[in-house]
VOLOKOL-287891 format. One record per residue: residue number from 1; residue in three letters; chain; y, x, z of N, C-alpha, C in turn. Coordinates in nm, 2 decimals. Layout:
% residues N
<NUM 'ala' 'A' <Y X Z> <Y X Z> <Y X Z>>
...
***
This chain:
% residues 222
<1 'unk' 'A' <-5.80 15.06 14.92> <-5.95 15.06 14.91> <-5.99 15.03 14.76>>
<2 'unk' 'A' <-5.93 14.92 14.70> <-5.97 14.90 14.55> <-5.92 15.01 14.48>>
<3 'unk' 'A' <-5.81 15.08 14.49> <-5.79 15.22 14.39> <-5.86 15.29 14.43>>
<4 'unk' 'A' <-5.92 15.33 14.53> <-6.02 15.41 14.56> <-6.14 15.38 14.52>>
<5 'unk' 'A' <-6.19 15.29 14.51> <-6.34 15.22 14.48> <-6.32 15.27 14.31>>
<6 'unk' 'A' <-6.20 15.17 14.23> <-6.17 15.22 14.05> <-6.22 15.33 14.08>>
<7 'unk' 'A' <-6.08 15.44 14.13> <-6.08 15.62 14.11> <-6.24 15.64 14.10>>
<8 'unk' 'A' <-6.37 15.62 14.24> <-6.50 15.68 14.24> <-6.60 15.64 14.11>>
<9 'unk' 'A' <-6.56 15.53 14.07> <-6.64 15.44 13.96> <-6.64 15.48 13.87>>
<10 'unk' 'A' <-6.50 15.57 13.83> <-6.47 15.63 13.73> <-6.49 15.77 13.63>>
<11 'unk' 'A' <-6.51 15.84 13.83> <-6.55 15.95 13.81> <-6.70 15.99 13.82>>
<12 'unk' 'A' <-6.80 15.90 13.84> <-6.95 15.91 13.88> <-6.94 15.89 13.74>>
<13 'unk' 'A' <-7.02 15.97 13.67> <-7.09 15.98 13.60> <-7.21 15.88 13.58>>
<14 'unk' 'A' <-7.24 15.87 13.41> <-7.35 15.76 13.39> <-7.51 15.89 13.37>>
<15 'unk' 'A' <-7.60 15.83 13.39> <-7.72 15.94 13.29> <-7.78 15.85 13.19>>
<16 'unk' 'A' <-7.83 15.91 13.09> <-7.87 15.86 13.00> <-8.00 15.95 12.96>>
<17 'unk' 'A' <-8.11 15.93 12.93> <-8.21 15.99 12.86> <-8.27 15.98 12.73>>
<18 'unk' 'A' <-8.32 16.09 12.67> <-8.37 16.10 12.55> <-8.52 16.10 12.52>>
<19 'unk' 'A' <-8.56 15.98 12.57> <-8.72 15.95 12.59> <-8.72 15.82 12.51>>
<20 'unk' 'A' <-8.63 15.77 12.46> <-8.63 15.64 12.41> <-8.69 15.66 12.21>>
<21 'unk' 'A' <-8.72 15.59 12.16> <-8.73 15.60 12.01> <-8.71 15.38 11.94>>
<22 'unk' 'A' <-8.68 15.42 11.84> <-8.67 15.28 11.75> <-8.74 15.32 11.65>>
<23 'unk' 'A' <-8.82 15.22 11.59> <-8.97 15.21 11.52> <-8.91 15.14 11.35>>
<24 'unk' 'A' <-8.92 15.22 11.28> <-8.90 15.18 11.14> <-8.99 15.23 11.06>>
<25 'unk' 'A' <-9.00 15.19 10.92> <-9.09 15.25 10.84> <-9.00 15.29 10.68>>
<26 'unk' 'A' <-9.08 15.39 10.60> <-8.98 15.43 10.48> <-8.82 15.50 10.50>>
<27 'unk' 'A' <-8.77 15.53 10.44> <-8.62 15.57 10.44> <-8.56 15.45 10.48>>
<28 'unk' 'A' <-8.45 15.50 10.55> <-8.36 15.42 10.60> <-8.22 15.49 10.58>>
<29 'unk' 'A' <-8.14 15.36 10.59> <-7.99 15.34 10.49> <-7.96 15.43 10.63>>
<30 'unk' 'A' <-7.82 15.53 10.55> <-7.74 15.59 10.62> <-7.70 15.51 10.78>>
<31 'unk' 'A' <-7.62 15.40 10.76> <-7.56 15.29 10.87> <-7.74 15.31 10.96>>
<32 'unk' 'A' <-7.80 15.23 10.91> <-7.93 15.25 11.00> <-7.97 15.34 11.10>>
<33 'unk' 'A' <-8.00 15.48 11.03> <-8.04 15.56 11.08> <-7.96 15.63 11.17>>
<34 'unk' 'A' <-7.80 15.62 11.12> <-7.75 15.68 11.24> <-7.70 15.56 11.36>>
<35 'unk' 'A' <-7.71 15.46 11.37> <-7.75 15.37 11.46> <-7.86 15.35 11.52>>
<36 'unk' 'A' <-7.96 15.41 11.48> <-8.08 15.43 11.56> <-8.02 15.54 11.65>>
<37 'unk' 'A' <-8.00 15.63 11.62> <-7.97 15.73 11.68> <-7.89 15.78 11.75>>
<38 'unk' 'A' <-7.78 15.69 11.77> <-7.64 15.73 11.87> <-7.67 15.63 11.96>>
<39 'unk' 'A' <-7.73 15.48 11.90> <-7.70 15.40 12.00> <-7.87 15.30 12.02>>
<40 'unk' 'A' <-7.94 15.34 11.99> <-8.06 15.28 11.99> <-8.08 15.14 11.89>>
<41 'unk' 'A' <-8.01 15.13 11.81> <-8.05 14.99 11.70> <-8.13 15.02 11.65>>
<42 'unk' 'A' <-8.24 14.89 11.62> <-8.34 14.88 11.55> <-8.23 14.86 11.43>>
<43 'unk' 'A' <-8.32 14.89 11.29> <-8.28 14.89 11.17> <-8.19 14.72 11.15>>
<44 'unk' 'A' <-8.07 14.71 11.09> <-8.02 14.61 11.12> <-7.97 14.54 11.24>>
<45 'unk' 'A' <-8.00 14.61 11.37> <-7.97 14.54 11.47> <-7.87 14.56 11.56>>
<46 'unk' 'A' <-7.89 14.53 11.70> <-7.76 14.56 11.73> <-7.78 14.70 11.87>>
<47 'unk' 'A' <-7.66 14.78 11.91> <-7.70 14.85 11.99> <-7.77 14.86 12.12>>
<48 'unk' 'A' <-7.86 14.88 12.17> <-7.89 14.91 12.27> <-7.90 15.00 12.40>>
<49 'unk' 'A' <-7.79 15.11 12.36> <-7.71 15.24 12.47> <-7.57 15.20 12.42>>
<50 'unk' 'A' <-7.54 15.28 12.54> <-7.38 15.31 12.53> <-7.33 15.42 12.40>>
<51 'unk' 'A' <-7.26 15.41 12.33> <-7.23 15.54 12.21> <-7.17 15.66 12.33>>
<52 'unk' 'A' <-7.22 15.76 12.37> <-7.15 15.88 12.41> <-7.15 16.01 12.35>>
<53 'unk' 'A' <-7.04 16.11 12.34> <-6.99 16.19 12.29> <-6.89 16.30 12.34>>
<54 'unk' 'A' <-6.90 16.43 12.29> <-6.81 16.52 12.36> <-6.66 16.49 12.30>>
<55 'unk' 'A' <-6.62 16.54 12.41> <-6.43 16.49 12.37> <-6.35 16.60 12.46>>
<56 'unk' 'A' <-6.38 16.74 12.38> <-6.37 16.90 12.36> <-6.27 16.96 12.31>>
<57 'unk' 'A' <-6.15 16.99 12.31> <-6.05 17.07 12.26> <-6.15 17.23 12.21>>
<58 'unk' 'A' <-6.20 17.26 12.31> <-6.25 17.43 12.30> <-6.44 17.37 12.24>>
<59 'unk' 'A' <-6.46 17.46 12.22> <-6.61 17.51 12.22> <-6.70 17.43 12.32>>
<60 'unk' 'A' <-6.81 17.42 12.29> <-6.89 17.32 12.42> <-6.98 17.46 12.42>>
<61 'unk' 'A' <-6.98 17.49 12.54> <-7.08 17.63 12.57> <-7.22 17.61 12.67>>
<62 'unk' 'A' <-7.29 17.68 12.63> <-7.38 17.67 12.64> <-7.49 17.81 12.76>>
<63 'unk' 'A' <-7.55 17.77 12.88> <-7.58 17.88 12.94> <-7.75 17.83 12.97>>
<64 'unk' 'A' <-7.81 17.95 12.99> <-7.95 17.96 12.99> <-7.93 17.98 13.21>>
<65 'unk' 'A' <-7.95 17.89 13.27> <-7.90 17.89 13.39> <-8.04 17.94 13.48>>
<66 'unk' 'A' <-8.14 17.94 13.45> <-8.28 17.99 13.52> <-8.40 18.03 13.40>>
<67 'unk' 'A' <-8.48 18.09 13.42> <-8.60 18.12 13.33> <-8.69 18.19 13.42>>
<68 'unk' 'A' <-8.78 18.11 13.47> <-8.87 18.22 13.56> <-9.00 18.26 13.52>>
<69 'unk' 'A' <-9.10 18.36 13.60> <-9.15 18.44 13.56> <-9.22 18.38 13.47>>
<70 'unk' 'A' <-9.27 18.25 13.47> <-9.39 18.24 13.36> <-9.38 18.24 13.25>>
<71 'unk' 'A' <-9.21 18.28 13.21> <-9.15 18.25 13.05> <-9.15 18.44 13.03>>
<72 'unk' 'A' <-9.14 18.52 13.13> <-9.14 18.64 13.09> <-9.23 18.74 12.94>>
<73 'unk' 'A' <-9.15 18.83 12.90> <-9.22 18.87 12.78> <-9.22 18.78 12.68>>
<74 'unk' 'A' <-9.34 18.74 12.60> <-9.32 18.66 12.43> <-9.25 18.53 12.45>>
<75 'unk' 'A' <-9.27 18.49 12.54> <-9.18 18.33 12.59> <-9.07 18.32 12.62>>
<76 'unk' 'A' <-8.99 18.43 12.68> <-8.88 18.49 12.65> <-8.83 18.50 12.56>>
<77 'unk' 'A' <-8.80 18.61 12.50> <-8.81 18.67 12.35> <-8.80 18.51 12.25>>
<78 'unk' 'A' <-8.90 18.46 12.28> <-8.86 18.37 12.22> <-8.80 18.21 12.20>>
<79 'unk' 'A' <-8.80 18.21 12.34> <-8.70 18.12 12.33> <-8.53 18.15 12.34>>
<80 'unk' 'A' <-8.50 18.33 12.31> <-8.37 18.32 12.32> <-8.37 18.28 12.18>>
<81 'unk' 'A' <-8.47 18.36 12.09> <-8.45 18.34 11.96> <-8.42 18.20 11.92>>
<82 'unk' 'A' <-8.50 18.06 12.00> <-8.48 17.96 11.95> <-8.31 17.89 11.98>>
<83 'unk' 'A' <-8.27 17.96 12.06> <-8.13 17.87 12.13> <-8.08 17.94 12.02>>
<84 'unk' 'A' <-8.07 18.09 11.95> <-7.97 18.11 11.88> <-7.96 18.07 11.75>>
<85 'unk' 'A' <-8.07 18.02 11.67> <-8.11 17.99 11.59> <-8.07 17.81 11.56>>
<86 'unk' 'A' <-8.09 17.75 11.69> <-8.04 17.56 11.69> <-7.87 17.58 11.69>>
<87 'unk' 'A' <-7.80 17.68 11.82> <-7.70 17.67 11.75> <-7.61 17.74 11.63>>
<88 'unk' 'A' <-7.66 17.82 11.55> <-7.64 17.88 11.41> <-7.66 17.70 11.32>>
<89 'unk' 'A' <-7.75 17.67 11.36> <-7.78 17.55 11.29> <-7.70 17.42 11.30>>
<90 'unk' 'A' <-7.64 17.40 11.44> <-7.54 17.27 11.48> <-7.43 17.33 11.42>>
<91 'unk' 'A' <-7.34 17.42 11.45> <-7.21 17.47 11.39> <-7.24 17.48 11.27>>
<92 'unk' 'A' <-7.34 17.51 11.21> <-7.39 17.54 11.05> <-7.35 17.38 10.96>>
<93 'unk' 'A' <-7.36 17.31 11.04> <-7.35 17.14 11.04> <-7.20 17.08 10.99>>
<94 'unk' 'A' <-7.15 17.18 11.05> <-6.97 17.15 11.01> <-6.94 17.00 11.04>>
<95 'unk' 'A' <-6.97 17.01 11.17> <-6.96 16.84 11.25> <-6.83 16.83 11.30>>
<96 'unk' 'A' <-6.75 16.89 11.31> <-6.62 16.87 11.40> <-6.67 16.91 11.52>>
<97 'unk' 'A' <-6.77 17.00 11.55> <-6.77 17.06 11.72> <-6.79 17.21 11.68>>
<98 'unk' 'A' <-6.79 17.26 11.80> <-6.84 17.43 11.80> <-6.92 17.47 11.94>>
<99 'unk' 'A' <-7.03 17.48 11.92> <-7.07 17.53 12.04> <-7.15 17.64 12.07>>
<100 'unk' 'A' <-7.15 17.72 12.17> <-7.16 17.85 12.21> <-7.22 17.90 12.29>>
<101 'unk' 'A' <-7.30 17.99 12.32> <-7.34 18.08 12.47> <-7.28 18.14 12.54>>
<102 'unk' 'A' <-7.29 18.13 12.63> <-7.19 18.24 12.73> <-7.33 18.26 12.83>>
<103 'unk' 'A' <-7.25 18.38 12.91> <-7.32 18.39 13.02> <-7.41 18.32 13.13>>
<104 'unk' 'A' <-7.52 18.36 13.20> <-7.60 18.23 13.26> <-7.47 18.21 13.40>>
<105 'unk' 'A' <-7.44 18.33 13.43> <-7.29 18.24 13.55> <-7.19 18.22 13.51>>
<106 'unk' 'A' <-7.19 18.17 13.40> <-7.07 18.14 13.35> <-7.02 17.97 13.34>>
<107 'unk' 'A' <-6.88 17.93 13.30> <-6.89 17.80 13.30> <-6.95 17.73 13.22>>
<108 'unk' 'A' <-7.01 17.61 13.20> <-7.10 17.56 13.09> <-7.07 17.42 13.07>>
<109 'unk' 'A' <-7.11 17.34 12.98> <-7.11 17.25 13.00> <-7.27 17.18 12.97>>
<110 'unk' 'A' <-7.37 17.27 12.91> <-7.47 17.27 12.85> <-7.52 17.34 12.96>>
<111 'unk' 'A' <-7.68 17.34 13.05> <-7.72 17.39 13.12> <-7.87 17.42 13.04>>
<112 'unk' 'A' <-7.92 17.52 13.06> <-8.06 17.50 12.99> <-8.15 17.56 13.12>>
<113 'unk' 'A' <-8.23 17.53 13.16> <-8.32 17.56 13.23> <-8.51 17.56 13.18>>
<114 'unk' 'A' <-8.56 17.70 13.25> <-8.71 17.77 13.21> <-8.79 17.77 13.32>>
<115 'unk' 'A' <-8.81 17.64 13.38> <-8.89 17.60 13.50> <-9.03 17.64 13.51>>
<116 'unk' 'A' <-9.08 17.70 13.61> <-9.26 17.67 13.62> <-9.29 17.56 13.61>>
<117 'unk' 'A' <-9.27 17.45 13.55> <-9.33 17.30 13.58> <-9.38 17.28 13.48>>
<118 'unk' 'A' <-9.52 17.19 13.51> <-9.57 17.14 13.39> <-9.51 16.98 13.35>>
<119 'unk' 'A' <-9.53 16.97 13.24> <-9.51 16.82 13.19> <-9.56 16.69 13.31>>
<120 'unk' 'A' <-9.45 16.64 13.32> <-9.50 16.52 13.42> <-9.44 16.55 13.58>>
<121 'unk' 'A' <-9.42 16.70 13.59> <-9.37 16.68 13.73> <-9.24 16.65 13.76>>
<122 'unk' 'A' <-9.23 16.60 13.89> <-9.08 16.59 13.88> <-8.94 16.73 13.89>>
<123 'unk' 'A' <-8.87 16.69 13.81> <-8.75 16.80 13.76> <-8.68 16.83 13.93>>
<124 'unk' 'A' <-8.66 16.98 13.96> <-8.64 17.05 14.07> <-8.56 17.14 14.08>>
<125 'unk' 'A' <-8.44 17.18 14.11> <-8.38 17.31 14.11> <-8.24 17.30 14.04>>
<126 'unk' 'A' <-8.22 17.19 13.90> <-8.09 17.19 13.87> <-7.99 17.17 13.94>>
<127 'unk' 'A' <-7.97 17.12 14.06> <-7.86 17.08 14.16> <-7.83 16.99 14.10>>
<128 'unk' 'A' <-7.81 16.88 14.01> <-7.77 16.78 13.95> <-7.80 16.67 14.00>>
<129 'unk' 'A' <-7.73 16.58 14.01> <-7.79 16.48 14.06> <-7.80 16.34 13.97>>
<130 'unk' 'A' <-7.94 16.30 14.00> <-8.01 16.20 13.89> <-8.08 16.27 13.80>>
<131 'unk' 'A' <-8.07 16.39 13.81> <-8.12 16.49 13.68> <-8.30 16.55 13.77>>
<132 'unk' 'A' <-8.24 16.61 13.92> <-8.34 16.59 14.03> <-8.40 16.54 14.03>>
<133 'unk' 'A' <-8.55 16.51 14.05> <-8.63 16.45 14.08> <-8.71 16.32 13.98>>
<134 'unk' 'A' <-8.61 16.34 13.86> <-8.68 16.25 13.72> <-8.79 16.33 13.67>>
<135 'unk' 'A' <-8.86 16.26 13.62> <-9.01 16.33 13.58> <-8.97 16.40 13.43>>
<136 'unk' 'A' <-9.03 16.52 13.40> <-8.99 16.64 13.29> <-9.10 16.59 13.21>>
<137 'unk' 'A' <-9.04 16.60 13.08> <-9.16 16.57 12.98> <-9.18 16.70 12.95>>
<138 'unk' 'A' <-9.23 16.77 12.82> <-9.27 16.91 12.76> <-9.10 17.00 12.75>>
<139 'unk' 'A' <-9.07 16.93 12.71> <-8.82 16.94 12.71> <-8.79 16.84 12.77>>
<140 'unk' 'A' <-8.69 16.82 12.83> <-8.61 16.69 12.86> <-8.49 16.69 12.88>>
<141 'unk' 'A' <-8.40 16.65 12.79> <-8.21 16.63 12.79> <-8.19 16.55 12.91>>
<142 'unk' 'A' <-8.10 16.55 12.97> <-8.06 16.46 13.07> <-7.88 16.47 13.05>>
<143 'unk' 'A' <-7.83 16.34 12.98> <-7.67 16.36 12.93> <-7.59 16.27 13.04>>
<144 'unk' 'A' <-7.52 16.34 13.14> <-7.42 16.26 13.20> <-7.28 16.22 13.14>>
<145 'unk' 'A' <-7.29 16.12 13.14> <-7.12 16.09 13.08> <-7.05 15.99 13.14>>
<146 'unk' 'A' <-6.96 15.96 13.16> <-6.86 15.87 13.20> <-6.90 15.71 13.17>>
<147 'unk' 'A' <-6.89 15.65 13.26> <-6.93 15.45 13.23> <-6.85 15.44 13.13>>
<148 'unk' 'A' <-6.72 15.42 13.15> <-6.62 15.34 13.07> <-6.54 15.43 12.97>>
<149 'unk' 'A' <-6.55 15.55 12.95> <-6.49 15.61 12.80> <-6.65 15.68 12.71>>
<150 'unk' 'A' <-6.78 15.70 12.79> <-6.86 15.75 12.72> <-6.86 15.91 12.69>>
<151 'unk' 'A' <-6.78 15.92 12.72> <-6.72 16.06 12.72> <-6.85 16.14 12.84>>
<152 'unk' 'A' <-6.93 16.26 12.71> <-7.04 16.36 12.84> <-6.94 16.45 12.87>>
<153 'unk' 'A' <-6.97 16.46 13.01> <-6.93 16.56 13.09> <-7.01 16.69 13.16>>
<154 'unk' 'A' <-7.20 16.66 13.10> <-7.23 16.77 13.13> <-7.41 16.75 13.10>>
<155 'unk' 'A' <-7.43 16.83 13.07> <-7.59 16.79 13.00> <-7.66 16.93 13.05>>
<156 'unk' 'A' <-7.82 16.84 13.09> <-7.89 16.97 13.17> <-8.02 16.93 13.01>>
<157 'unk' 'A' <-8.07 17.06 12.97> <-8.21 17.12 12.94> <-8.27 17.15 12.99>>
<158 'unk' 'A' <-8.44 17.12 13.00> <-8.53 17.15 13.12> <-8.64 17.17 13.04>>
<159 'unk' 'A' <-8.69 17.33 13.05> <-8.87 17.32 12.95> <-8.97 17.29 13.07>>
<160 'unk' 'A' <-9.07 17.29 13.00> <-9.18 17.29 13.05> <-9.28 17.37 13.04>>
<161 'unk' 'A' <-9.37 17.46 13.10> <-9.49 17.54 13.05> <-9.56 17.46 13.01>>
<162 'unk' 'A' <-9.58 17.35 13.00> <-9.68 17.30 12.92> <-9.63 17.27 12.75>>
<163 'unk' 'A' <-9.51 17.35 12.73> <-9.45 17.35 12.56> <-9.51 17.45 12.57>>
<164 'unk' 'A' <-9.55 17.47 12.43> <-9.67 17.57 12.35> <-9.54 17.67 12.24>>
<165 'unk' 'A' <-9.52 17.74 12.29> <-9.44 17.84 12.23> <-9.40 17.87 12.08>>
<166 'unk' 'A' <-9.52 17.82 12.01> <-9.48 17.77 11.84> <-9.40 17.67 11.86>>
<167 'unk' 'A' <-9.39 17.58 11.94> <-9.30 17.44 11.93> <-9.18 17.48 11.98>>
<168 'unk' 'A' <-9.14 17.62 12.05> <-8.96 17.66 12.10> <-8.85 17.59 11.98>>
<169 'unk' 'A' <-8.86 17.66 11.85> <-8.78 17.65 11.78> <-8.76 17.56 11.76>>
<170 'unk' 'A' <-8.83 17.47 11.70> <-8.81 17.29 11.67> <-8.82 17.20 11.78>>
<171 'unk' 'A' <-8.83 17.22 11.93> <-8.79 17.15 12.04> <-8.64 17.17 12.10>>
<172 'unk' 'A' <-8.62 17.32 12.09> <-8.46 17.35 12.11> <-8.36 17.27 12.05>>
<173 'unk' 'A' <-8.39 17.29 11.91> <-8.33 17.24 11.81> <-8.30 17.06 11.82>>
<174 'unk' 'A' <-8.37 17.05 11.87> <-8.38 16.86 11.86> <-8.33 16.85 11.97>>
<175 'unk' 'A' <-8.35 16.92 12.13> <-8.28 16.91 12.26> <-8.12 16.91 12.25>>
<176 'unk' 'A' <-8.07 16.97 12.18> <-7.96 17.06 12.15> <-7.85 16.91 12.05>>
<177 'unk' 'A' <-7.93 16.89 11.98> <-7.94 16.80 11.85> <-7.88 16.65 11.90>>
<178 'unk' 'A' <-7.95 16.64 12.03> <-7.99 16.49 12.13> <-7.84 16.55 12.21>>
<179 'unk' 'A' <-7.83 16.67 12.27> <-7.71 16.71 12.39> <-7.57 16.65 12.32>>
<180 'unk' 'A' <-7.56 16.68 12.15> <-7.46 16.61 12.11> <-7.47 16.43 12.13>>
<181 'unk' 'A' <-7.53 16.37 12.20> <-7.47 16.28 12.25> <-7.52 16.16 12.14>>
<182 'unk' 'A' <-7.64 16.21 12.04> <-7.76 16.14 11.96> <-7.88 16.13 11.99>>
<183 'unk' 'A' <-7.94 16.06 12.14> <-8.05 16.05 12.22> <-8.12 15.99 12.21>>
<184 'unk' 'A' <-8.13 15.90 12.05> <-8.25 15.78 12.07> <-8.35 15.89 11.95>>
<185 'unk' 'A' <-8.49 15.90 11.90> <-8.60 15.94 11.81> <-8.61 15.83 11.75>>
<186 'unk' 'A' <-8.70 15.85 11.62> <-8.73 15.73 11.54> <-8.89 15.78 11.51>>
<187 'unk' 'A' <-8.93 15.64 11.55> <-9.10 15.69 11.53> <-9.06 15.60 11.38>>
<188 'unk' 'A' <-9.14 15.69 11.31> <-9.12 15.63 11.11> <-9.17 15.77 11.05>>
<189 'unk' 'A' <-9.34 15.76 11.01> <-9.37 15.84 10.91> <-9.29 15.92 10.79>>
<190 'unk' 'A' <-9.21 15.86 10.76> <-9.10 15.94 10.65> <-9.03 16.07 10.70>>
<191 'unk' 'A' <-9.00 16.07 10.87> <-8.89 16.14 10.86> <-9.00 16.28 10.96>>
<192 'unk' 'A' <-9.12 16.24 10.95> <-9.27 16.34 11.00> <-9.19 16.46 11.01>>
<193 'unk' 'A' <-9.12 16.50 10.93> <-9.15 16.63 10.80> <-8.98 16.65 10.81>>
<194 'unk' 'A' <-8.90 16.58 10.82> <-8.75 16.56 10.78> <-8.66 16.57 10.86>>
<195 'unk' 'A' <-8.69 16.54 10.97> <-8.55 16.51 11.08> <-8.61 16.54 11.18>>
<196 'unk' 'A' <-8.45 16.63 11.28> <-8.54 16.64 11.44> <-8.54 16.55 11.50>>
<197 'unk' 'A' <-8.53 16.39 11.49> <-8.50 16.32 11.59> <-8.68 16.22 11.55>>
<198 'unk' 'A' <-8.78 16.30 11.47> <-8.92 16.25 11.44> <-8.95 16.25 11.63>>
<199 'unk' 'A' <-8.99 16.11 11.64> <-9.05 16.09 11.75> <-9.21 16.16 11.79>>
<200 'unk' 'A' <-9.30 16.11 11.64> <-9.41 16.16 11.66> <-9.46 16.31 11.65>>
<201 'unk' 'A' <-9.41 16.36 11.55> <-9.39 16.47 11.47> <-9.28 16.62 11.51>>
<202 'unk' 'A' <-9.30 16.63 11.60> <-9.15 16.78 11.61> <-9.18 16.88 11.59>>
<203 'unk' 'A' <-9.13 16.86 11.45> <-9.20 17.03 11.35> <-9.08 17.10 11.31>>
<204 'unk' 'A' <-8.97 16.97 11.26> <-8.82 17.05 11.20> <-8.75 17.17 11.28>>
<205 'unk' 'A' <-8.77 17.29 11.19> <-8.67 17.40 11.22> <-8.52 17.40 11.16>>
<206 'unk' 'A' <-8.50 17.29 11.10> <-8.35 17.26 11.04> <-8.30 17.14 11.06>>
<207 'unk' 'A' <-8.18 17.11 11.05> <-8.14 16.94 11.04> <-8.14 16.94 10.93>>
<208 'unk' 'A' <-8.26 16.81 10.96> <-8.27 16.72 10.78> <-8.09 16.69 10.73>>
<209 'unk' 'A' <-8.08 16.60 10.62> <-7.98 16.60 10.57> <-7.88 16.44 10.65>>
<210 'unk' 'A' <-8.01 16.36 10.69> <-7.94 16.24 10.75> <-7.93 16.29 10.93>>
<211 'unk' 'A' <-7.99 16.40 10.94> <-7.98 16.45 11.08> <-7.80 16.50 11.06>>
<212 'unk' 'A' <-7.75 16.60 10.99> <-7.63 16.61 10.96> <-7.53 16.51 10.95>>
<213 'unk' 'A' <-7.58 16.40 10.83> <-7.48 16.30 10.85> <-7.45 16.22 10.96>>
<214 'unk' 'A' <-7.53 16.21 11.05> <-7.54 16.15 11.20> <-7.46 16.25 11.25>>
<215 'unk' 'A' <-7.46 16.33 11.27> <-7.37 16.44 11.34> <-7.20 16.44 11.29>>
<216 'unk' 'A' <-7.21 16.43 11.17> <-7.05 16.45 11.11> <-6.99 16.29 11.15>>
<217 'unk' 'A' <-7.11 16.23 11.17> <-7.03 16.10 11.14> <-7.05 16.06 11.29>>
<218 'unk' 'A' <-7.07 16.08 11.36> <-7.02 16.07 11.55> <-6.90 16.16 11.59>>
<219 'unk' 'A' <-6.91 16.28 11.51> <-6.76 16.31 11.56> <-6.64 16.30 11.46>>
<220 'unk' 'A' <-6.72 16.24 11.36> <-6.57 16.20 11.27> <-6.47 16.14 11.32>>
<221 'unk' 'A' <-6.30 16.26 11.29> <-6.20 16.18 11.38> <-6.16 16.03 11.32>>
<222 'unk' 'A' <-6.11 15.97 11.39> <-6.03 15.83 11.37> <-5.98 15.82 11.25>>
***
């Protein structure tokens, strides 16, 4: 019964969400900023999440698993354009990952879903569990990973019609941004304009330059 109890413990999956932010002001030191951002430190401080991360031989792929009618036509159209565009951008990053689209029945590890829900309701339809019935902001990452290696094993995307279709590109982008397993924002006027991980501000159609170094330097090998 105790190997059995380990074996289940090990295999349940943690969730983690990307609703959280750390509050700084001005530029902040490389070590900082990407500690805000992997693991929730306030500038100088100490972590507050677990550090998780893909741990991928192949490609992390990525599938568009539902989109219903109210996305039909220009909302369509353009949100494929925004998924193709964030990942041109992450690989563009030369982080030590590669990740990809495949087919919506195809295997994934990336799920993205284009729900009728507005902001606030509760999340419905992904089959996931814990991912179910948590309340959807405008986007919402939901990253399952392992308790004790941190290791994700499978991340859902969820829009919302209440995102306003100028905001596809630079919401994808930051969803996508956070799936690599960098879930905390930083509310801090400086990075308004600069980085997608701007809590108040999600305007960036590119990764700023400390958005990149955060990225190379989470999957930097040993």
């Amino acid at each position: 019964m105790r190997i059995a109890a380990v074996l289940l413990a090990a295999c349940l999956p943690g969730l983690a969400l990307a609703q959280e932010f750390v509050e700084a002001n001005g530029p902040m030191s490389d070590d900082d900023f990407y500690n805000a951002v992997s693991c929730g430190a306030d500038p100088g401080g100490e972590c507050r999440k677990p550090l998780v991360k893909w741990d991928r031989l192949g490609p992390i792929r990525i599938a568009v698993r539902q989109i219903d009618d109210a996305y039909l036509g220009g909302k369509k159209l353009r949100a494929a354009a925004a998924l193709e565009r964030a990942i041109q951008a992450l690989n563009g990053a030369d982080a030590g990952f590669r990740v990809v689209e495949v087919d919506a029945g195809a295997d994934a590890e990336i799920e993205v879903f284009f729900f009728d829900l507005e902001r606030g309701d509760p999340i419905a339809g992904t089959g996931i569990e814990g991912v179910d019935g948590s309340p959807l902001g405008g986007a919402s990452t939901r990253v399952l990973f392992e308790r004790e290696t941190g290791r994700i094993r499978q991340v859902a995307i969820i829009f919302s019609t209440t995102l306003q279709i100028r905001a596809y590109e630079s919401v994808m982008l930051e969803e996508l941004t956070q799936a690599m397993g960098l879930m905390t924002d930083i509310r801090n006027p400086y990075y308004d304009e600069t980085s997608v991980f701007s809590q108040d501000t999600n305007a960036s159609t590119e990764l700023g330059e400390q958005d990149i170094m955060a990225l190379k330097r989470h999957y930097a090998r040993p």
